[in-house]
N, C-alpha and C positions, 0 to 999 in steps of 0.2 A: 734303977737302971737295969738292973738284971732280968727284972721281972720284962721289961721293954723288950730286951735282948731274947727273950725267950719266944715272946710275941711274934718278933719277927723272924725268927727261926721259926714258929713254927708256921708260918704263912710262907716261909718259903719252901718247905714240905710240900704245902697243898698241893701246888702246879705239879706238872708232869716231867721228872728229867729229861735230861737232855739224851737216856739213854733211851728214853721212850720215844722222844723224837726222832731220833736218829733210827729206830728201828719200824719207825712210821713211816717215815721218809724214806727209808731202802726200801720196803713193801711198795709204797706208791712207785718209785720208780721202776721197780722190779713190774708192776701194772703196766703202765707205760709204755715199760720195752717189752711187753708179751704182745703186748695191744700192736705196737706199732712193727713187728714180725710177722705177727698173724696179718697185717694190712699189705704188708709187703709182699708174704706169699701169696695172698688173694689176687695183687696185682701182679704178678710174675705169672700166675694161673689164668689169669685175662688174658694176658697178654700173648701165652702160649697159645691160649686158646683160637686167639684175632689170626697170629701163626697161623695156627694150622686149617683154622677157616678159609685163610686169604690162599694159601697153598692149594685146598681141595677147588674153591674157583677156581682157580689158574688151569690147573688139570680138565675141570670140567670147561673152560673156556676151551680151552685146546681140541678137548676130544670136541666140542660141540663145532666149531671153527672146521676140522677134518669131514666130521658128516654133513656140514652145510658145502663143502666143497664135492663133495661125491654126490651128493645131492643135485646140485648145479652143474655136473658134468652130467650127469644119467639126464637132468632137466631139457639141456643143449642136444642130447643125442636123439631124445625124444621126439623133441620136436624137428630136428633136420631130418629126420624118419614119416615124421608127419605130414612137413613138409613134399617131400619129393611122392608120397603118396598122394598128397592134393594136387601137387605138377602133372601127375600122371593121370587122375581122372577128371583134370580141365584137359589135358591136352586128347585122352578120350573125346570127352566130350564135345572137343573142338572139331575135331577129325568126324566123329557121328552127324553133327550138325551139318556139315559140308556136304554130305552125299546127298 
């Protein structure tokens, strides 16, 4: 029986402690949580990123919004300038044609 005994002492050798496991198992998780840090700053840097994109449109809507309105005034003045120049050489014209 002793001999058996040994046997099987020594096949429980072979395998790997449980202090191996345990220090496999803290490395994997220690993976894990590095991995899933780095995923979360990547997302946090996206997301800064969407920020400050979405911010510089805004701005550029804004300023583009103000030069389409000065645009559209200078448009309007233009043409009421144009206008009252075409009034005046129909109404030339008018007055020409009469005589």
């Amino acid at each position: 029986m002793s001999d058996d005994d040994g046997n099987q002492r020594a096949e429980r050798r072979r395998g790997p402690s449980t202090y191996t496991l345990s220090f496999g198992g803290i490395i994997a998780v220690a993976g894990l949580l590095a991995s899933g840090v780095a995923t979360y700053n990547a997302v946090q840097n996206d997301i800064a990123s969407l920020k400050r994109g979405e911010l510089y449109q805004e701005r550029t809507n804004e300023r583009l919004s103000e030069e389409l309105k000065s645009v559209r005034v200078e448009q309007r003045e233009t043409m009421r300038e144009f206008n009252e120049k075409l009034d005046r050489i129909i109404d030339q014209w008018a007055h020409g044609r009469k005589r």
